[in-house]
C-alpha positions in Angstrom: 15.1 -19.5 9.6 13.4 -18.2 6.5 11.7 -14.6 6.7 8.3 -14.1 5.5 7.2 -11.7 3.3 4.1 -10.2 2.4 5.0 -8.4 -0.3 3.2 -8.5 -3.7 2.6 -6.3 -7.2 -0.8 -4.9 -7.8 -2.1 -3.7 -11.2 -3.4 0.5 -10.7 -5.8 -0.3 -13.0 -7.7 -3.4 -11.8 -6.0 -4.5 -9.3 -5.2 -7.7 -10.2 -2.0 -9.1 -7.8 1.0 -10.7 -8.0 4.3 -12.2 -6.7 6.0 -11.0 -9.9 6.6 -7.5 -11.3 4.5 -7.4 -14.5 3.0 -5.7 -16.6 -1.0 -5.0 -16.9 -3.0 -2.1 -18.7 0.2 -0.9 -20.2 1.4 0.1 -16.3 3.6 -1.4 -14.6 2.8 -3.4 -11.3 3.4 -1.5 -8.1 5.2 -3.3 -5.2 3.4 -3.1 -1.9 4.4 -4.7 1.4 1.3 -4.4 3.7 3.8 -5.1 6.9 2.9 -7.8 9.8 -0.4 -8.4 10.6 -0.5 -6.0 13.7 1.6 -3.6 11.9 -0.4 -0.1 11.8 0.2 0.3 8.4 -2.6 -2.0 7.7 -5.3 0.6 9.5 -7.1 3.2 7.6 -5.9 7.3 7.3 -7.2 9.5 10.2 -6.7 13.0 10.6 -5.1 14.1 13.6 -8.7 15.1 15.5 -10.1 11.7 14.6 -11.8 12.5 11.1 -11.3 9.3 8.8 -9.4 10.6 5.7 -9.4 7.4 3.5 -10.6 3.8 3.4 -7.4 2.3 2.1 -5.0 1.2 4.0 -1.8 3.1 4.8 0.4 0.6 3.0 -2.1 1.5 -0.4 -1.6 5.4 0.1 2.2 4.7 0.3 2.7 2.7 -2.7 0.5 5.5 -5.0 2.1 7.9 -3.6 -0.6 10.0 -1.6 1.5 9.2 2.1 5.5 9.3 2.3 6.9 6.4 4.4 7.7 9.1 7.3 3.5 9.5 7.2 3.7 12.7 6.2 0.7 13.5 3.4 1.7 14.5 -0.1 -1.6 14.7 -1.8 
């Protein structure tokens, strides 16, 4: 049985995407796996009385850094 992955490489700049690691804007790509579709990664940051923090998705925060995996808050 072959797994399926939804990984990809986003450009910081413009956010262009990609299955390969590239290069764009002199960066390179950043790897992001968004997780399964029910996976609660995919849902926006809230503090912990219910205030929204960010738009992006947790996966996003992650992969620039802002969230450690353990959802701990860096930034």
């Amino acid at each position: 049985m072959m797994k399926f992955t939804s990984a990809f490489y986003l450009c910081p700049v413009c956010f262009t995407a990609s299955e390969h690691r590239d290069r764009c804007h002199d960066h390179n790509m950043i790897l992001f796996d968004p997780g399964d579709p029910q996976d609660f990664r995919r849902k926006p940051l809230f503090t912990l009385r219910g205030k929204l923090r960010s738009q992006a998705p947790r996966w996003f925060l992650e992969g620039i850094g802002w969230v450690a995996e353990d959802g701990k808050e860096l930034l």
